[in-house]
C-alpha positions as CSV (number, residue, x, y, z in Angstrom):
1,X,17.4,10.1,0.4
2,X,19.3,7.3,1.9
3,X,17.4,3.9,2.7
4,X,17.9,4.7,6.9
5,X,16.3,8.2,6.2
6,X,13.3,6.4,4.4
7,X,12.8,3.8,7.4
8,X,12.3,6.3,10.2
9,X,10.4,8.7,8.5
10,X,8.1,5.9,7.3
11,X,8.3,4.9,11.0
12,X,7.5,8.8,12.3
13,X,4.8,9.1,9.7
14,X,2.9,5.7,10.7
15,X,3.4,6.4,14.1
16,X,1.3,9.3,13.5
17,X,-0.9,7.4,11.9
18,X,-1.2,5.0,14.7
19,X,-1.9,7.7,17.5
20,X,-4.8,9.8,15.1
21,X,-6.5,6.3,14.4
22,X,-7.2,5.3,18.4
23,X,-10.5,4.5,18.8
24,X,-12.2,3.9,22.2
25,X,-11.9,0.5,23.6
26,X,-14.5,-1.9,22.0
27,X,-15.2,0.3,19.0
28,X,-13.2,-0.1,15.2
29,X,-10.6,2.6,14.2
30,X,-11.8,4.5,10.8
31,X,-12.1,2.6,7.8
32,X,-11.5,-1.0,9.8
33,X,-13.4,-3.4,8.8
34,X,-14.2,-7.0,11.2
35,X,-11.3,-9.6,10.7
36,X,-13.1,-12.0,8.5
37,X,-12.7,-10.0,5.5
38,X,-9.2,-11.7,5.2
39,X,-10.8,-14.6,4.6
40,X,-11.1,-14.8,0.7
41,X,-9.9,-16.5,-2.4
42,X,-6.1,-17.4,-3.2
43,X,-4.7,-15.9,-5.8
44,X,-3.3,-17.4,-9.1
45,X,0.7,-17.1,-9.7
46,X,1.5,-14.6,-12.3
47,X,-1.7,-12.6,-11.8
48,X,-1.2,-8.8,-12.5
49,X,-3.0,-5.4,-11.2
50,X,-2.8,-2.6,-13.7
51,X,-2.9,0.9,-11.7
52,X,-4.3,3.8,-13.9
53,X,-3.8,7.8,-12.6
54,X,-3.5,10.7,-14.3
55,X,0.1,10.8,-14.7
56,X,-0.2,7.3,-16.8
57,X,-0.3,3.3,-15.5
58,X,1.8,1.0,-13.9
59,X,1.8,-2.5,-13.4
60,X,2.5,-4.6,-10.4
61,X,2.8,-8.7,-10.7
62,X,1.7,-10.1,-7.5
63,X,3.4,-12.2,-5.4
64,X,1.1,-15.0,-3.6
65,X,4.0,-17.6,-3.0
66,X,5.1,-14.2,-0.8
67,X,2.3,-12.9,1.1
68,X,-0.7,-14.9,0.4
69,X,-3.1,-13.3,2.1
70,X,-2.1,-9.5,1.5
71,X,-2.2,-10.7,-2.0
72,X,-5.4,-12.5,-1.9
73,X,-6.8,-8.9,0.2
74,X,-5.3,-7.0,-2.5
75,X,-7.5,-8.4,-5.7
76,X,-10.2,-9.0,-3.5
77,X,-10.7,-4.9,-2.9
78,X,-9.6,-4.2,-6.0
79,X,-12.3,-6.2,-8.1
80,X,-14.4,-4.7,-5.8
81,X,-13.6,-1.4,-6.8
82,X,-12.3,-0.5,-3.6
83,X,-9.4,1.4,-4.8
84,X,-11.2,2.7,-7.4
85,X,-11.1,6.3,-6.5
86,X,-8.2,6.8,-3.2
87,X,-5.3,8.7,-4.0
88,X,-1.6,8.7,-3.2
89,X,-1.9,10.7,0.3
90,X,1.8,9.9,1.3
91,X,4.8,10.4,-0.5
92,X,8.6,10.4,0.6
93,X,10.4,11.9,-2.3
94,X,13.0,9.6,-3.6
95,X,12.0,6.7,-1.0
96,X,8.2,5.6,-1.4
97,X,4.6,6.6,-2.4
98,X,1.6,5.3,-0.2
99,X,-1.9,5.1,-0.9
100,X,-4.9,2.4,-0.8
101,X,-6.6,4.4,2.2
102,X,-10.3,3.9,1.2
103,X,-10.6,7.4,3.4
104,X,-9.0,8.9,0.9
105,X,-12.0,8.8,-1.5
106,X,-13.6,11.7,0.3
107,X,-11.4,14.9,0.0
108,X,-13.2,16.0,3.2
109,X,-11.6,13.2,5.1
110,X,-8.2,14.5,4.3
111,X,-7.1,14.7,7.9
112,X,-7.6,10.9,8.5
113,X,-5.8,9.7,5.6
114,X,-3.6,6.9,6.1
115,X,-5.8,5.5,8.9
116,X,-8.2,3.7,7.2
117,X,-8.1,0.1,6.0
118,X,-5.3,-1.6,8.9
119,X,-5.6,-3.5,11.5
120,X,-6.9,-6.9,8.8
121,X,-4.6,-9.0,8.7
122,X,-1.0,-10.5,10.1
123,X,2.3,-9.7,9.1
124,X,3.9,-12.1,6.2
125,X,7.4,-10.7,6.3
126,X,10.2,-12.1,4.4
127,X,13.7,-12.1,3.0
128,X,12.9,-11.1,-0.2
129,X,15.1,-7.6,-0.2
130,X,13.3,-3.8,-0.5
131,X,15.0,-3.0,-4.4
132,X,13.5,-0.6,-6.6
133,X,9.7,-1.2,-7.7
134,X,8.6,-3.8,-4.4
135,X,5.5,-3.3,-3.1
136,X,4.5,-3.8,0.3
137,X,1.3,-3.3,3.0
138,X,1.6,-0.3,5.3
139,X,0.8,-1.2,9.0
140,X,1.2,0.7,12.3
141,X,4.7,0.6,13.9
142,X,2.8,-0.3,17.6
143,X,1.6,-3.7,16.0
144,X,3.3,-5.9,13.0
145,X,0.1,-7.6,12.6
146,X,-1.8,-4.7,11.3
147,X,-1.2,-4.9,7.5
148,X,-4.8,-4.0,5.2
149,X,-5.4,-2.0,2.1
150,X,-3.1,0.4,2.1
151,X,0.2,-0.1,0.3
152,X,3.5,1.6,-0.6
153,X,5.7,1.0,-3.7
154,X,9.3,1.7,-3.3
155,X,11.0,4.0,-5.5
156,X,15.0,3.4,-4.5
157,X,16.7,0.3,-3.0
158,X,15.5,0.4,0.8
159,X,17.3,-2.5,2.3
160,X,16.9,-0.9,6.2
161,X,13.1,-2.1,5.4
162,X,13.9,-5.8,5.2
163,X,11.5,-7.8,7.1
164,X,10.0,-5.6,8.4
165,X,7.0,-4.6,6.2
166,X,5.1,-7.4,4.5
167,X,6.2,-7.7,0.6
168,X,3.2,-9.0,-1.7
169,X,3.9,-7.5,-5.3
170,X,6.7,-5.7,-7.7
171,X,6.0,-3.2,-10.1
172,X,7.1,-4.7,-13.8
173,X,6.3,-2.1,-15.7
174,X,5.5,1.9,-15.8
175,X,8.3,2.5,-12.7
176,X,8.3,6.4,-14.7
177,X,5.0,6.7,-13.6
178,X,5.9,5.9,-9.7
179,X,8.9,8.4,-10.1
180,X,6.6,10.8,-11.5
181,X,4.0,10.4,-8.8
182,X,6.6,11.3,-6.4
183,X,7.4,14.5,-7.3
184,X,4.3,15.7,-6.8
185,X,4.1,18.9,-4.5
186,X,4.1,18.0,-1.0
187,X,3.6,19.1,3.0
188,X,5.8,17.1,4.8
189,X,5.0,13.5,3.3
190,X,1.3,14.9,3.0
191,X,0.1,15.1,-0.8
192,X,-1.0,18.3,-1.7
193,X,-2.3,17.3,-4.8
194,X,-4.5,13.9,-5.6
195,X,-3.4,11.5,-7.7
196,X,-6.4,9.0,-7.8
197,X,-5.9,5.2,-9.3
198,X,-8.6,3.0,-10.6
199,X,-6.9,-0.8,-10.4
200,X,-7.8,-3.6,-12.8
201,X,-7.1,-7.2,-11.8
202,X,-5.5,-9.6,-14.9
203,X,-5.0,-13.2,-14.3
204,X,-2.3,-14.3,-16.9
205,X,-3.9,-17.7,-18.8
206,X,-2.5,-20.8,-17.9
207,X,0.8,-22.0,-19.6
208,X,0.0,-24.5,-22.9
């Protein structure tokens, strides 16, 4: 699929996203939490998160000189255990694969996927190009300042996607796994099978 056929059906499919997650006025979306909880530690250059499914692992380095505080939210869920059990719910065959939506533990819930955990933090966009393996937060196309938890990891150059989705990581090893991820059976973008991850923060020690 080419890069512009990625960007607006990553722009369709969050816009959908944005219209099931309205909430009335005054009262948080699903799976939102208050804007404080982007308040937390910085995170160490060269730390790692190891993503384990069933199809096998890959690794993403983080990149806190990037995005430092979609980094910093990033290791702060995950050593929570806060991705410990979501799935990939969205998948564009050839382009991405989405998950991180802490809705997405519950198999109940799957009609709300992909709405919970935005709306936490603002954008950090860059220059740094979409090229095979970066990882970036998924937001709402209504608001660029509605990054969170859930993420996307890009599977083919996407250069149409250039500053305009915050970059905070790049997968350095196990891209086989990502590709095989994708090819999982789909509706649409929808999943139609889960692929859970369990994510395991590594700090790298500090050069001698």
């Amino acid at each position: 699929m080419s890069s512009r056929g990625v960007a607006v059906l990553l722009t369709l499919a969050l816009a959908t996203v944005s219209a099931r997650a309205q909430a009335p006025a005054g009262k948080p979306g699903p799976g939102t939490v208050k804007p404080s909880a982007s308040k937390v530690a910085p995170v160490a250059p060269g730390t790692e998160a190891v993503v384990e499914t069933a199809k096998g692992r890959f690794t993403i380095r983080l990149l806190p000189e990037v995005a430092p505080k979609h980094a910093a939210l990033f290791v702060k869920t995950a050593m929570a255990g806060g991705y410990d059990g979501t799935t990939f719910h969205r998948i564009i065959q050839g382009g991405i694969i989405q998950g991180g939506d802490p809705l997405s533990k519950d198999p109940a819930k799957s009609s709300l996927y992909g709405t919970g955990g935005l709306s936490l933090l603002p954008a950090e966009f860059s220059n740094r190009p979409f090229v095979r393996g970066t990882v970036a937060a998924a937001r709402k196309p209504s608001s660029p300042d509605s990054g969170g938890r859930q993420f996307f990891v890009v599977i083919s150059d996407q250069p149409s996607l250039k500053g305009q989705y915050t970059i905070f990581g790049e997968v350095v090893s196990g891209m086989e796994v990502v590709e095989q991820i994708s090819t999982a059976p789909v509706d649409g973008d929808k999943a139609r099978e889960r692929v859970e991850m369990k994510v395991t923060i590594q700090e790298r020690p500090p050069a001698p």
